[in-house]
N, C-alpha and C positions, 0 to 999 in steps of 0.2 A: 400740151402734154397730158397725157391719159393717164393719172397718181391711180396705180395699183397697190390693191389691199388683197388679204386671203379671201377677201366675198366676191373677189371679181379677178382676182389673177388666175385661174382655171380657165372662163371663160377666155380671156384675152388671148392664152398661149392654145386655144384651140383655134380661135379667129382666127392667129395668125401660124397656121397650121403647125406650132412647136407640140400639139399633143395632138393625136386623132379623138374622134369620137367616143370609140372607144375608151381610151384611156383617161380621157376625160371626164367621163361618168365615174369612174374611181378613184380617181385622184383626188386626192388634199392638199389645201395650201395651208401654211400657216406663219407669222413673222415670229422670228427670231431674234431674242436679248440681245442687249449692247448697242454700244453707242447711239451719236446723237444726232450725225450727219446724214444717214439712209436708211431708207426702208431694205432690210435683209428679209424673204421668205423663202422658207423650205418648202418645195415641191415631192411631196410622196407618189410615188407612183409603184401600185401593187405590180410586182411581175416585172418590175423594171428597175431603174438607176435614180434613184434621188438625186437632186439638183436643185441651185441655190438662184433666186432671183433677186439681184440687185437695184434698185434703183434710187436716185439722186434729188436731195432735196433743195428747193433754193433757203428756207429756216430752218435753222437747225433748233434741237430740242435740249433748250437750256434757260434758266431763269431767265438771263441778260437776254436782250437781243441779238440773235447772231445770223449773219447770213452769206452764204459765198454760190458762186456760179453753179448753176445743174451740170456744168460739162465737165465738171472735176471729175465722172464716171467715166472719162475717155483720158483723165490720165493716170488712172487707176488701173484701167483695162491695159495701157501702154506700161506700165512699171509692172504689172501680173505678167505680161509679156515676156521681157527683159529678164525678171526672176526666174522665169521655166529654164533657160536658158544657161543662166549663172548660176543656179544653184543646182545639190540634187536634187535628185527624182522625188515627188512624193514632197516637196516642202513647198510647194503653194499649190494651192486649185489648179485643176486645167479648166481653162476659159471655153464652153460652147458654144454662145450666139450674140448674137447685141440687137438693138433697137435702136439707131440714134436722134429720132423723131421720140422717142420716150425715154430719153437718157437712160437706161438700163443695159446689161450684161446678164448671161448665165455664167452658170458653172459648176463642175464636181460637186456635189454635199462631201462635207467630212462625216463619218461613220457616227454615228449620235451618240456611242459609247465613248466619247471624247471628255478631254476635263480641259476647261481654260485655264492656263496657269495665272490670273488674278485669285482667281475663285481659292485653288491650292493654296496660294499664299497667305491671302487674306484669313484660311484656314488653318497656316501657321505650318504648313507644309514645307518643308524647306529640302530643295535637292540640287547641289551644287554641281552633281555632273549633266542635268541640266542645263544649270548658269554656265558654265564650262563650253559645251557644243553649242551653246547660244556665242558664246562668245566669238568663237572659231568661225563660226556661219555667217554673223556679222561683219569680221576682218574679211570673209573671203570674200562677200557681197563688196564690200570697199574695196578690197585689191584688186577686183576683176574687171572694174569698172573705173577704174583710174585714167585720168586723163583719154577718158574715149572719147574722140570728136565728136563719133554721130549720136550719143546719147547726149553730152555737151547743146548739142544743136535740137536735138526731139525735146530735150528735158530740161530745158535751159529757163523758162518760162517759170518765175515761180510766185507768179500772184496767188495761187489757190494755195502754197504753203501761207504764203505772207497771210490770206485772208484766215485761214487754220490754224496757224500755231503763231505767227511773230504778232498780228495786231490783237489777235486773244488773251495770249499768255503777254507778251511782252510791254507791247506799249498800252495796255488797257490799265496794268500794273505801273508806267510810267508816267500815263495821265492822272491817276487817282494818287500816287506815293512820289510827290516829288523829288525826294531824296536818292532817288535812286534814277532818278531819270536822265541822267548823263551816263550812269554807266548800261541800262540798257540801250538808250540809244546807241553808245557806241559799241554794243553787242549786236544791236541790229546792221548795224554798218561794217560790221567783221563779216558777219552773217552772209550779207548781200554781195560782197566782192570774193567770197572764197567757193572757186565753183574746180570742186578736184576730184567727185567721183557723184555714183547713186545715192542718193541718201532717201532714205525709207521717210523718217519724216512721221512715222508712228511704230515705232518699234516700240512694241508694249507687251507685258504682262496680258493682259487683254484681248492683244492680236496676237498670242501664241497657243494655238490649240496642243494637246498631247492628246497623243492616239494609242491604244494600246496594240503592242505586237502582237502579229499573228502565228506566231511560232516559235517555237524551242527556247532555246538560252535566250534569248533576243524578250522574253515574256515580261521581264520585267525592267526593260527601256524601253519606253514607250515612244515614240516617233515623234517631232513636232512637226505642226502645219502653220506657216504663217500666211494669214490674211488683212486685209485692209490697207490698200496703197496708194488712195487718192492723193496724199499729199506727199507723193514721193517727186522728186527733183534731182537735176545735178547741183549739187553745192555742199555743205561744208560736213563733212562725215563727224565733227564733234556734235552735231547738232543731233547724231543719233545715239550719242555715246551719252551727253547730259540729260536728254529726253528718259532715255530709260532705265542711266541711274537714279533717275529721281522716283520711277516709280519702284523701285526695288530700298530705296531711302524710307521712302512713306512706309513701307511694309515693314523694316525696320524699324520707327518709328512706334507704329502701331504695336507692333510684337517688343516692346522695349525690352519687357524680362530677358529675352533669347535675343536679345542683340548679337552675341556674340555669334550664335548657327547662322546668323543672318549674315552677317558680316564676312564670315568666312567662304557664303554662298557668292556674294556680291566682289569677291579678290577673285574667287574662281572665275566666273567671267572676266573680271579685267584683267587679271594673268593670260589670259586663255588669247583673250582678245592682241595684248600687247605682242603674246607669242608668237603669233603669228608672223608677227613681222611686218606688218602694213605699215608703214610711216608717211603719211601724209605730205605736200610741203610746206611752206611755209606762205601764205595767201596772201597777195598782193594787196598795197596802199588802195586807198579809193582815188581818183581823181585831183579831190582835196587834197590827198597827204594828208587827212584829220584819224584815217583808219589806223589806231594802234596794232600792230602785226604781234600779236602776242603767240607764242608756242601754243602747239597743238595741246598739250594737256592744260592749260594754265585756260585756253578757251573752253575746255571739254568742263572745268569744273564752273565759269561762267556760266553755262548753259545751263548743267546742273541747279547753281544756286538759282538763276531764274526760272526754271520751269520748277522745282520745289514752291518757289515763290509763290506762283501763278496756281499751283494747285490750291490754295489757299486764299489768295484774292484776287484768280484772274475768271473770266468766264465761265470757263467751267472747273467745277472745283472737284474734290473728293470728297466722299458722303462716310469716308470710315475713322475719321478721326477726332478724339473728343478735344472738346474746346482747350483743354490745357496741352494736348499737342500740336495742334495747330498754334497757337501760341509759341508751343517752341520752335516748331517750324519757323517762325516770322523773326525768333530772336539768332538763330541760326542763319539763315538766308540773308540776315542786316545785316551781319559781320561778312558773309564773304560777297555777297556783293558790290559792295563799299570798299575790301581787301582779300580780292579770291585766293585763296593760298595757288601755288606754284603748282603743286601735284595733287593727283586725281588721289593718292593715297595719303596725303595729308591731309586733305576731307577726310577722306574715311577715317582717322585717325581721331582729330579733333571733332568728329559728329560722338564717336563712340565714346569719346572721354566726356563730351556732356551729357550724353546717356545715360554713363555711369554716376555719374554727380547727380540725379535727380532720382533715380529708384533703384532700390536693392537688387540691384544683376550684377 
């Protein structure tokens, strides 16, 4: 495999005549922030259409050792697929070209005048009708893809989640924190036998750009774009509901004073979400019979406590939180994953009430 960088991806997309000579001599490449899985670079090109080059790493760029397959770029390019599809217009990339000898993909640039919504947050920006359309978007990406055979069968495969989020986050937290290693594992074994729709598998803060509008009333809702879908799978749609509560918890967390705006951001999605109507069903025993078949929210808030967990002792961790919350995080996460509460808002409930018992909000 040819590992392209900005000093050499110009030349490469002329080699392989994706730019002429011309356009080549004026073009810039450059990589782009975020994450730790691939190489992201923008393609400028004067007089023309900016465009994003992906490509797939077998290390990933994190303290711990971590490493998963280069070809998880082809099931990325297969979930970007699927998304054009199920969702509307304008909320993911349109995909241009691929290379499968260099594990990479193009595709659309988003308009550079864009904000990540981590970025927002972490800046204490808080907009609920946001979390609200996010919500809505994520119920319909589940509803639409419910019990689909041939996604079922394309997307059925989920070692490259397994190698990205359940042995990172999950059991990396179960081999090092004994205590808790029964009830992850049998998270992971809920996990692996519930296969009821698409599941993103990184629905994040991070992987949701806002674009600003280009016109009239519309100026000040700005559009989102979501990107990043290597570890998208058929299987258990809490697993995107606990994933990105948790990063909307930590941000919570961080911003303790304004718990409550937060909180109030974080109902609006799960109102929004619930509204919708999607109801899951209920996912069958393993094999064993050892798989406890617990209710859809009573799993969503599992997941929850374990990926908060993991943000904190799993692989890769978050760089925004001071030691004494991260601490709370870990006393918070003991309790429900030892005794998850029943509902996804009695988390939120008893998170907010120890919020308030430690600082003046």
């Amino acid at each position: 495999m040819l590992e392209l960088g900005p000093e050499n991806l110009i030349d490469y997309l002329c080699q392989t005549g994706r730019l002429s000579l011309a356009d080549a001599a004026k073009s810039h490449a450059e990589t782009l922030s975020g994450g730790v899985s691939n190489v992201v670079m923008r393609v400028s090109v004067p007089g023309g259409e900016d465009f994003v080059v992906k490509q797939s790493r077998a290390q990933l760029r994190t303290q711990a050792d971590w490493f998963s397959q280069p070809e998880r770029i082809w099931r990325e390019r297969d979930v970007l697929d699927v998304l054009s599809r199920v969702t509307p217009p304008g909320v993911v990339p349109k995909r241009l070209f691929e290379d499968r000898d260099n594990f990479l993909f193009a595709m659309e640039a988003i308009p550079r005048e864009h904000v990540v919504w981590k970025t927002a947050l972490l800046n204490g920006e808080v907009d609920s009708t946001i979390a609200r359309r996010l919500g809505e978007l994520l119920a319909e990406i589940h509803a639409r893809t419910t019990n689909d055979t041939d996604l079922r069968q394309r997307l059925g495969d989920r070692s490259i989640f397994d190698e990205l989020r359940l042995d990172p986050f999950y059991r990396f937290v179960a081999q090092r924190q004994a205590e808790f290693r029964p009830a992850l594992e049998r998270l992971i074994d809920e996990t692996l036998a519930t296969t009821t729709c698409l599941v993103l598998g990184d629905f994040s803060p991070k992987n949701i750009l806002l674009v600003p509008s280009e016109s009239g009333s519309d100026r000040q809702r700005p559009r989102f774009v979501l990107v990043d879908f290597e570890t998208g799978h058929f299987g258990d749609p809490a697993f995107d509901l606990g994933f990105f509560l948790s990063h909307l918890l930590l941000k919570t967390i961080k911003h303790a004073a304004r718990a409550d705006e937060f909180f109030d951001m974080i109902r609006a999605f799960w109102t929004a979400y619930r509204g919708a109507g999607f109801q899951p069903a209920r996912p069958p025993e393993s094999k064993d019979g050892q798989v406890e078949n617990l209710p859809h929210e009573r799993r969503t808030v599992a997941h929850l406590a374990a990926c908060l967990r993991a943000r904190v002792d799993g692989k890769s961790t978050v760089d925004y939180l001071t030691s004494e919350a991260q601490a709370f995080v870990r006393e918070v996460t003991r309790d429900w994953l030892l005794s998850p509460p029943d509902r996804v808002d009695s988390a939120f409930a008893d998170l907010r009430r120890r919020l308030k018992a430690i600082c003046s909000c």
